[in-house]
C-alpha positions as CSV (number, residue, x, y, z in Angstrom):
1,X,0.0,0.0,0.0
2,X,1.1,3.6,-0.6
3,X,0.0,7.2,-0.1
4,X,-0.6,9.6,-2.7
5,X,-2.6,12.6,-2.1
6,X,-3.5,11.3,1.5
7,X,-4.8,8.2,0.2
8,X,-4.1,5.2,1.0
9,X,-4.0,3.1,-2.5
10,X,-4.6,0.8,-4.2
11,X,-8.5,1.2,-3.9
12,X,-11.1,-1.0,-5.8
13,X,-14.6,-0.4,-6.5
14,X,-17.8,-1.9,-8.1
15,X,-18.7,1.2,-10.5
16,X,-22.3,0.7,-12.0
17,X,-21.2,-3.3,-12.5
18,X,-18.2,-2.6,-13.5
19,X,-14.0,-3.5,-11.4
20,X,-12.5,-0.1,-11.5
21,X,-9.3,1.0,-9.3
22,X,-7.5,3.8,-8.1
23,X,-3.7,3.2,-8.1
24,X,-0.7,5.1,-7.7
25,X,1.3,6.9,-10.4
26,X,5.2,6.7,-10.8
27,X,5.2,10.7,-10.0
28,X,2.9,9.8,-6.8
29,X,-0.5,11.1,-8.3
30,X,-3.9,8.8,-8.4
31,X,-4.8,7.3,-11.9
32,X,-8.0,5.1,-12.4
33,X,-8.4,2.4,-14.8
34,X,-11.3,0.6,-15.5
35,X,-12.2,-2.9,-17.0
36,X,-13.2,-2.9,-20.8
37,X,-15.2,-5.6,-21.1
38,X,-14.4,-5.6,-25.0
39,X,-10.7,-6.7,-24.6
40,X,-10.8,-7.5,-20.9
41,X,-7.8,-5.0,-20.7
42,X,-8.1,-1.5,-18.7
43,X,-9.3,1.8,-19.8
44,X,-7.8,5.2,-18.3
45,X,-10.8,6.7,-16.2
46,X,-9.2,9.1,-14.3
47,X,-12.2,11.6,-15.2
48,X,-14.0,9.6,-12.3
49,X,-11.7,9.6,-9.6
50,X,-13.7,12.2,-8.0
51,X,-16.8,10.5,-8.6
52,X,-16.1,7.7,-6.6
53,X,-14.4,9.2,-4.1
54,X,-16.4,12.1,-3.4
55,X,-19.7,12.0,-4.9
56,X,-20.5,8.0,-4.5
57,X,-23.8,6.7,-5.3
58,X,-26.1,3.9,-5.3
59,X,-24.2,1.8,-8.0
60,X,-20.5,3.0,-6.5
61,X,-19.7,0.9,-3.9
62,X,-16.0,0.5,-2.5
63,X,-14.8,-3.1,-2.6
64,X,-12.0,-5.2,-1.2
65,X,-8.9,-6.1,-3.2
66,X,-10.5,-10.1,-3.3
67,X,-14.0,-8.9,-3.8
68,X,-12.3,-6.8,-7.5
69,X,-10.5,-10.0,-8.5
70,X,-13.9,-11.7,-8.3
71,X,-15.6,-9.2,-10.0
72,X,-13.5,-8.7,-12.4
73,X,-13.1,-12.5,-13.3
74,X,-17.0,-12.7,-13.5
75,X,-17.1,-10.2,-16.1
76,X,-14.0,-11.3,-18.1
77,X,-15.4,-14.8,-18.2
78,X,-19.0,-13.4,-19.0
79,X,-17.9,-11.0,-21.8
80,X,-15.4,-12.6,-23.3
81,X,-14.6,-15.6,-25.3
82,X,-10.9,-16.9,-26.6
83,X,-8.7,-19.9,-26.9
84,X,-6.4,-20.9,-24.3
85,X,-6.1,-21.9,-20.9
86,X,-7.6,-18.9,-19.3
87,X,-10.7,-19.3,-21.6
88,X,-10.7,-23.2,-20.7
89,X,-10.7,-22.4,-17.0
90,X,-13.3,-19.4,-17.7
91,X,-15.4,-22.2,-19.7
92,X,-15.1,-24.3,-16.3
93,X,-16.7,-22.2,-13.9
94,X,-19.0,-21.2,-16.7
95,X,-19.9,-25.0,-16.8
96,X,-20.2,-24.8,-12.9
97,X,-22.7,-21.9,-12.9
98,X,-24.8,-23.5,-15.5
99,X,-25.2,-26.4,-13.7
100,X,-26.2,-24.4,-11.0
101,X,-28.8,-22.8,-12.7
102,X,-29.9,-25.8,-14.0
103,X,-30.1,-27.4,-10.5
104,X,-31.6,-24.3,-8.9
105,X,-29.5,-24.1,-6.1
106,X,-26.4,-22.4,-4.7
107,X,-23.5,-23.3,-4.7
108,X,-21.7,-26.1,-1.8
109,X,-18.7,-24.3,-0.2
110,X,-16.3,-26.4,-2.4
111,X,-17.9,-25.2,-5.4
112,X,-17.3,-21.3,-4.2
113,X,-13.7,-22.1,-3.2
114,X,-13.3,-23.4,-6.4
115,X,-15.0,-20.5,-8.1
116,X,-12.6,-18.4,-6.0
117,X,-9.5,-20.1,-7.0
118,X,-9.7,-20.6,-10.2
119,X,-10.5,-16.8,-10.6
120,X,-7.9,-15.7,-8.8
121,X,-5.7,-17.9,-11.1
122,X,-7.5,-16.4,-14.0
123,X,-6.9,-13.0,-13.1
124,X,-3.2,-13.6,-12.5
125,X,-2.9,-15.5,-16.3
126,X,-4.8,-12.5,-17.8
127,X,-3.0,-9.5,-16.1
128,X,0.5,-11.0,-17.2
129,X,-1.0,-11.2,-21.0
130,X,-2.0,-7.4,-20.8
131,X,1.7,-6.9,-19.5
132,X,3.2,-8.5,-21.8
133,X,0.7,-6.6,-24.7
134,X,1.8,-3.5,-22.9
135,X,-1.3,-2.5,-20.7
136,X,-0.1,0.1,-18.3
137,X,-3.5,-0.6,-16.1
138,X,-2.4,-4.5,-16.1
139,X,-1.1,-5.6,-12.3
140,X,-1.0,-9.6,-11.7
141,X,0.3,-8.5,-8.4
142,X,-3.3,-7.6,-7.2
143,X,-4.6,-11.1,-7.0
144,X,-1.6,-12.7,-5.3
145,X,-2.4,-10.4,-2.4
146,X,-6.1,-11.0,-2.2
147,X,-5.7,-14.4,-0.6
């Protein structure tokens, strides 16, 4: 964790459905980045870094460092479709939430510790592809330090 601007970062929130987070910048500023559910990459959103921190709202909800992994695995996995081993492992909890449907019923703890896991694995296998591609919002870092 560091301090720019008084703040203690990185913060994550749940903006209208949607992982966005607040992290610091080489120079010690506050830039935002938020998911694109078209690539699964992050878009600069530093126009609402005041929004969520000051204004709020119903659909702006502050979230822990776990809770945006989740959230943003959920939508990767909803949105998106690839080949590959993160797209396997997104077609496997896919496969486990269908069956849930199906079954009309929640989940057993295994199956959410499962679900948990393999997005957290997800999120690391994505954020080291946008990396690599040259994402400057990309950080696998983030779900190593959810656990």
């Amino acid at each position: 964790m560091s301090q720019a601007r008084g703040l203690v970062l990185p913060k994550f929130f749940n903006y209208y459905e949607s992982p966005l987070k607040l992290v610091e910048t080489a120079e010690g500023g506050v830039a935002a980045w938020r998911l694109s559910k078209d690539t699964g990459g992050w878009n600069p959103a530093n126009n609402l870094i005041d929004r969520v921190l000051f204004v709020g709202g119903d659909e702006v909800n502050q979230i822990s460092r776990e809770e945006f992994v989740q959230l943003t695995e959920h939508e990767r996995g909803r949105y998106l479709r690839g080949e590959g081993a993160v797209f396997a492992l997104y077609e496997t909890v896919r496969a486990i939430e269908e069956t849930l449907g199906r079954e009309r019923r929640y989940p057993t703890l295994e199956e959410q510790a499962l679900i948990r896991g393999v997005r957290r694995r997800t999120f690391v296998m994505f954020e080291e592809q946008l990396q690599q591609a040259g994402d400057p919002g990309a950080d696998p870092t983030i779900a190593t330090a959810a656990s």
